[in-house]
One Martini backbone bead per residue (centre of mass of N, CA, C, O) as a GRO file, in nm:
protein
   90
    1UNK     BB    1   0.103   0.034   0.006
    2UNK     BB    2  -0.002   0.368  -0.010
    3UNK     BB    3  -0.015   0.661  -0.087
    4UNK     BB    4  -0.203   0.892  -0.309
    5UNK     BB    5   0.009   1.097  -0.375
    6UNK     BB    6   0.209   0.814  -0.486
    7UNK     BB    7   0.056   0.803  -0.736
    8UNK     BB    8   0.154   0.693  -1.066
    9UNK     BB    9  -0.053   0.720  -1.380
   10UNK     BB   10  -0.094   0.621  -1.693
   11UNK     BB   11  -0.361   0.674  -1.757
   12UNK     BB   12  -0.735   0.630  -1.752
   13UNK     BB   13  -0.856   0.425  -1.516
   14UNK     BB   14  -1.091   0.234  -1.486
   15UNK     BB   15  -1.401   0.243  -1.242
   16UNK     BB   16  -1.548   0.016  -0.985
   17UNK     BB   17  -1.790  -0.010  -0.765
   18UNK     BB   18  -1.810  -0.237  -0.502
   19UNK     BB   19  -1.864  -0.026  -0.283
   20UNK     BB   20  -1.943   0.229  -0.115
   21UNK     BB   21  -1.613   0.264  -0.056
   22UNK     BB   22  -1.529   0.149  -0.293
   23UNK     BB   23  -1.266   0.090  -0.547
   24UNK     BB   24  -1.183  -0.007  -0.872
   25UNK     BB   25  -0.907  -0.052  -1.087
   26UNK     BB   26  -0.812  -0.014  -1.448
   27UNK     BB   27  -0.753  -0.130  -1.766
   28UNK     BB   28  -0.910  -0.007  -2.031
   29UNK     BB   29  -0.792  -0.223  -2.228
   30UNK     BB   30  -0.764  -0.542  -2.059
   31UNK     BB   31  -0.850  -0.522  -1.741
   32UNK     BB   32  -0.647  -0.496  -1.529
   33UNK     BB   33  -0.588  -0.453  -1.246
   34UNK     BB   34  -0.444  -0.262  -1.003
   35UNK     BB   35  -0.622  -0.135  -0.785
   36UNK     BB   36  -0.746   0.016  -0.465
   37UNK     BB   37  -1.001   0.192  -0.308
   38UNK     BB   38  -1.095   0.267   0.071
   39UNK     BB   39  -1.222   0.553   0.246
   40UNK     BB   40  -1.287   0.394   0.524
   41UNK     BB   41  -1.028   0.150   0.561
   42UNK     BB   42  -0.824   0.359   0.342
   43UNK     BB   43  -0.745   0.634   0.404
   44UNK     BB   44  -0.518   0.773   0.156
   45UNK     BB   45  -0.494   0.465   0.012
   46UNK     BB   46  -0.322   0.235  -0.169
   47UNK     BB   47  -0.412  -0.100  -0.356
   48UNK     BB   48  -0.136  -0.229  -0.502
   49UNK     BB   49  -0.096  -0.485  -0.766
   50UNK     BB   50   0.211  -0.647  -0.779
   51UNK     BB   51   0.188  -0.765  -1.063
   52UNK     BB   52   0.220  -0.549  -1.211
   53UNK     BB   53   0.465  -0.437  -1.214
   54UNK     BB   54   0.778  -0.425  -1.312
   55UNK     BB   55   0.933  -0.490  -0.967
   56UNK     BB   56   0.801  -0.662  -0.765
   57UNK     BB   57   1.060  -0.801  -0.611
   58UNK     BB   58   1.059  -0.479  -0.445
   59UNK     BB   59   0.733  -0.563  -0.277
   60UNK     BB   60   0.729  -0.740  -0.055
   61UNK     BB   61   0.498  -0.908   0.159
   62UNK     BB   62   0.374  -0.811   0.475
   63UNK     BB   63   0.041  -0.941   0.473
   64UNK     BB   64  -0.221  -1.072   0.571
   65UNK     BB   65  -0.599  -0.973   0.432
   66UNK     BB   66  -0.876  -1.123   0.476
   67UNK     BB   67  -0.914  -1.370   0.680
   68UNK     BB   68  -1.215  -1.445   0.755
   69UNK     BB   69  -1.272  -1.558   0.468
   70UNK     BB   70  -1.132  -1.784   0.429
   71UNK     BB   71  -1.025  -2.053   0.361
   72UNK     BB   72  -0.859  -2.314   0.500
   73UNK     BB   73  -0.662  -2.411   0.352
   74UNK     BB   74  -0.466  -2.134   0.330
   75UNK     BB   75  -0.296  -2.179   0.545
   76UNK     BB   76  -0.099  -2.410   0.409
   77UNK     BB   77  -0.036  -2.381   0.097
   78UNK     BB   78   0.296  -2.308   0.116
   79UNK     BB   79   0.316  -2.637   0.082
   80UNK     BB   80   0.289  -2.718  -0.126
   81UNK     BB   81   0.365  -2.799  -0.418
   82UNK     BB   82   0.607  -2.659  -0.706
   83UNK     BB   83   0.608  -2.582  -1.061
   84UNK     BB   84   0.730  -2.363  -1.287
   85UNK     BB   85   0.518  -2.494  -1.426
   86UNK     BB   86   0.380  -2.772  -1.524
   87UNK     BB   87   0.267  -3.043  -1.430
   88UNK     BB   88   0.326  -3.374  -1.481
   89UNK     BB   89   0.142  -3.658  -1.655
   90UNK     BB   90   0.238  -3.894  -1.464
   0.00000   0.00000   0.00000
């Protein structure tokens, strides 16, 4: 998360209400989500979609956040195998 007025983006991003406080915000070209803004919960701050970036990997995760309805399996997910492509068919 960032400040509001650290915020530089080109072009002007679709936004739509996803609740009374909620934004989000979009690529108008391709659809992808950029960032996410709300008022209530978090004023003055921009939730920005890490995988946007151009250099992700210098803005490692601080926090999981908005756990009260997760999955329950999602507590241990970081235990799978993991496979850098596809996993084999055998």
């Amino acid at each position: 998360m960032l400040a509001q007025d650290q915020l530089a983006v080109s072009g002007e991003p679709a936004v739509f209400a996803s609740s009374e406080h909620a934004q989000r915000h979009f690529c108008i070209q391709c659809g992808t989500g950029l960032f996410y803004t709300n008022t209530e919960n978090l004023p003055n701050l921009v939730d920005v979609q890490t995988g946007t970036l151009d250099e992700p990997e210098l803005y490692p995760a601080q926090a999981h956040i908005q756990t009260a309805e997760r999955l329950p399996w999602m507590e241990t997910a970081h235990e799978l195998p993991t496979f850098e492509r596809f996993p084999s068919q055998e």
